[in-house]
N, C-alpha and C positions, 0 to 999 in steps of 0.2 A: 248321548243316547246310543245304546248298543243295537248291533243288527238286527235282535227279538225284537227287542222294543219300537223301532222303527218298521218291523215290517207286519208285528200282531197289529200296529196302530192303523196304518196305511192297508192294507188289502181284505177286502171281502171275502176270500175264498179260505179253506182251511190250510194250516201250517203243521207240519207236523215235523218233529225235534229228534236230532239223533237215530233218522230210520234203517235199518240197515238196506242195500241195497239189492242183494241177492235175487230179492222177490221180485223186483222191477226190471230182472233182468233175466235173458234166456239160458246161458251159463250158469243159471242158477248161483253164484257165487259172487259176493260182491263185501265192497267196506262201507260205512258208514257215510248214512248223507247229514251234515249238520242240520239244516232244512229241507225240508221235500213240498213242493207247493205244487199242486191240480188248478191252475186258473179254470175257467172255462168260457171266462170274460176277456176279449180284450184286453178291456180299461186294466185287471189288474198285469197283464202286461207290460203293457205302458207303464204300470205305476214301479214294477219291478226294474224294468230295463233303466228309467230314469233316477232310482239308488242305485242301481251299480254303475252310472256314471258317474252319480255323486262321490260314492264311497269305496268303490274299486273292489268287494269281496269276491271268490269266486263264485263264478256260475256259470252252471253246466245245464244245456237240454239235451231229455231224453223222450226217446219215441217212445218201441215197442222192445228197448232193452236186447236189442237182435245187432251182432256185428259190432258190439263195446264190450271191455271188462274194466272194473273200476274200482280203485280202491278206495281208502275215505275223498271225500269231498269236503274240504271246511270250507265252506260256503252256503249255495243254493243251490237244488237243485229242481228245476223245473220240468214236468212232464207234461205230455201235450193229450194224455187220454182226457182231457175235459174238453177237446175240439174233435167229436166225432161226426158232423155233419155230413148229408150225402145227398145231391142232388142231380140229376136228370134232365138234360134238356134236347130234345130229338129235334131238327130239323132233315128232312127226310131222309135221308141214309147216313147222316151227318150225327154224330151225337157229341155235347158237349160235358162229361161226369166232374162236376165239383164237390170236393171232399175237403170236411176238415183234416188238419194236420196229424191228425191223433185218430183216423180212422184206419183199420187194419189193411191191409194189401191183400191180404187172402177173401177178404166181404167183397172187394170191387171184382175180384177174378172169379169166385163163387157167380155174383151177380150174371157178371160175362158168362158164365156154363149156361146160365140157366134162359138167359135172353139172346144170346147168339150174339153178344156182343164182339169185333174184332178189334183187337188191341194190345191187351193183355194177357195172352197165353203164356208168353214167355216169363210171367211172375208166378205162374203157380209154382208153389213149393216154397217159392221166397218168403219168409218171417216177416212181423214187423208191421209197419207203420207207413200211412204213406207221403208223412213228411220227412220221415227218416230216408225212406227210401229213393226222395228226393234230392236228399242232402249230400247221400253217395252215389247219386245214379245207378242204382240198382239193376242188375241186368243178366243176360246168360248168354251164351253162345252170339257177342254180337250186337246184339240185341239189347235197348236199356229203357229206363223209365222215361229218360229227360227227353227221348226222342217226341215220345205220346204229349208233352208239356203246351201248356198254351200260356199259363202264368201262374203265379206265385202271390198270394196276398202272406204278408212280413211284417212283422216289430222290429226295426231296426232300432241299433245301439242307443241314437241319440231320443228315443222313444216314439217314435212316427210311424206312422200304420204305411206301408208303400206297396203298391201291386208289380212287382216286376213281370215284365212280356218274356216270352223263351228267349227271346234274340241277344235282351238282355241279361241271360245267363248262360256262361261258358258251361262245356261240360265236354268231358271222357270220360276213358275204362275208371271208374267206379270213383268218381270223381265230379262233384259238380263245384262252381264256383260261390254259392251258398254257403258251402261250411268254411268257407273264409271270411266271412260277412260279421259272423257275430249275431246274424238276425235270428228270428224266432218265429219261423213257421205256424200260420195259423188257417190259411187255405190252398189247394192247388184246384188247375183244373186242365183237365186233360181231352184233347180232343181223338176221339175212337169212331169206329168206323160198326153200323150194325151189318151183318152179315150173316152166312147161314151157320145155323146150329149146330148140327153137323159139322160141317168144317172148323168148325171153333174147337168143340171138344177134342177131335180127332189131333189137329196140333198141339191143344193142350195135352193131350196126351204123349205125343211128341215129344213135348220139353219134362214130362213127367217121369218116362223112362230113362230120358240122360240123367235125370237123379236120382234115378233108382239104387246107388251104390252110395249114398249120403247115409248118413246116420241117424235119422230122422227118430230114432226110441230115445237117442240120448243127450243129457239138454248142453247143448253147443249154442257159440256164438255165429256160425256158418263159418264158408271159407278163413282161414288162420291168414294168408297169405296173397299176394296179387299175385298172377301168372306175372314171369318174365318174360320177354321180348322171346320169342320163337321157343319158349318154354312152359310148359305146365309146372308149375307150383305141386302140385299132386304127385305126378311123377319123379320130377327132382328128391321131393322126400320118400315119395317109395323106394327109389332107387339109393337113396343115402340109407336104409335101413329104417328110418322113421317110426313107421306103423308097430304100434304096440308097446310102443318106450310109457315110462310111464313115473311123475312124480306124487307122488302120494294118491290122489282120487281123481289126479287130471291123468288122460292118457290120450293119446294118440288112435284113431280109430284105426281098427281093420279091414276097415269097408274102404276108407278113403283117408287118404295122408295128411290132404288136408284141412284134416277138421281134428280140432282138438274137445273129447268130450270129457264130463264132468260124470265119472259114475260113480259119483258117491257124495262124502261131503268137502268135495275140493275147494280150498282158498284161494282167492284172486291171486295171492301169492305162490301159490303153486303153479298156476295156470300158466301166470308170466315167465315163470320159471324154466318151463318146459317148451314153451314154445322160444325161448330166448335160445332153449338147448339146440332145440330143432335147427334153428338158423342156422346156428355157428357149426353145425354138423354140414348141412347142404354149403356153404359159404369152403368150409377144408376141404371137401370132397369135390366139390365142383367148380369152384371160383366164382359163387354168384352170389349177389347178397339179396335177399329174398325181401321185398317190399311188405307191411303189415297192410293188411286189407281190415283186419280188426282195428279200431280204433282203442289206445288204452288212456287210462287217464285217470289222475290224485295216487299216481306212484313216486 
């Protein structure tokens, strides 16, 4: 039996065959998924994770397509926009927000403008998803998602539904110990603090102006790069001449170094290209090899 035919047989949710990836992602550019599957069940989780322990194909998840570029994937690939849950639980100044994995990170900080919720200021402007954003501890100035964490509900490899507690997940700069797991995010829940309105927006605005020089018109994957150790990533490339280099429809922003936008119809292959160029420019100029903050993958 081939991988169709075992997986049309087995899962309730739709399948869909040779998608291209582009759409599913915020770089707008991308290569071919062999399968693309929207569970919004569990169970077909479960039933997915326990074939590719059977039969070892590739398989990739994806959020909200924010901070990846990808070329084909012969495999599967699975997206979490069928886990959009969102729920609410006050005790008096205490609030606990549980969200499916596939619900956006701009709807829980939106929410926070509007209820004075204290928490998540520091994610407005950030892309994405908020299992995704879990996965790399998503964060700014400092400041990260995994801090606000209370636990994790997960499909692990061997197909088992498991709630981990924050305690038990490491995490740093843009870095949680989840994306080494294999597992498959399907709820978090984060504890926030209500507070005044006022003072919420007002820091939200805060973190709103330090992004003010992002490229926000043109579709990128966010930062290219991790800051180095007592370095900006940003600068490094400013200062290697970076901004405005340009391979075919990928280039280099002039707002900021390090964001690599897509103003046209650029190929995952271009994209890789030029941020590959970038490095090895900052690495001769400076002696430093520049960490990927983007995740890449089926190159």
């Amino acid at each position: 039996m081939n991988l169709s035919e075992l997986l049309f047989r087995d899962l309730s949710c739709s399948i869909k065959e040779n998608v291209s990836l582009a759409q599913y992602c915020t770089f707008g550019a991308g290569g071919k998924a062999k399968f693309l599957i929207i569970p919004s069940d569990v169970s077909d989780v479960i039933k997915i994770m326990l074939a590719w322990k059977r039969y070892q194909f590739p398989l990739f998840f994806l959020g909200g397509g924010s901070n990846v570029l990808l070329s084909n994937i012969e495999g599967v690939v699975i997206l979490s926009s069928g886990f959009k849950s969102i729920h609410y639980e006050y005790n008096e100044d205490r609030i606990i927000v549980e969200a499916g994995s596939g619900y956006p990170l701009k709807s829980i900080v939106r929410e926070s403008l509007k209820r004075g919720h204290e928490g998540f200021e520091f994610a407005i402007g950030i892309p994405g998803t908020v299992g995704g954003a879990v996965m790399g501890n998503a964060g700014t100035q400092g400041v990260d998602i995994c801090k606000l964490l209370s636990w994790v509900e997960c499909v692990v490899p061997d197909g088992s539904v498991v709630r981990l507690e924050s305690k038990d997940i490491k995490s740093g700069y843009r870095y949680s110990s989840l994306s080494e797991s294999g597992c498959f995010i399907t709820k978090c829940a984060f504890e926030i603090r209500q507070g005044n309105i006022g003072l919420v927006r007002e820091k939200s605005l805060e973190y709103w102006r330090i992004r003010s020089n992002q490229p926000f018109l043109h579709k990128s994957a966010g930062c290219i790069f991790k800051n180095a150790i007592n370095y900006s990533a940003g600068k490094l490339l400013d200062e290697c001449g970076c901004k405005g280099m340009r391979i075919g429809d990928a280039a280099i922003s002039e707002l900021h170094a390090n964001y690599c936008i897509n103003i046209g119809n650029a190929s995952a292959l271009e994209i890789r290209e030029l941020i590959y160029e970038c490095r090895d420019i900052v690495y001769k100029k400076k002696g430093i090899l520049l960490d990927f903050e983007v995740k890449m993958f089926g190159f």
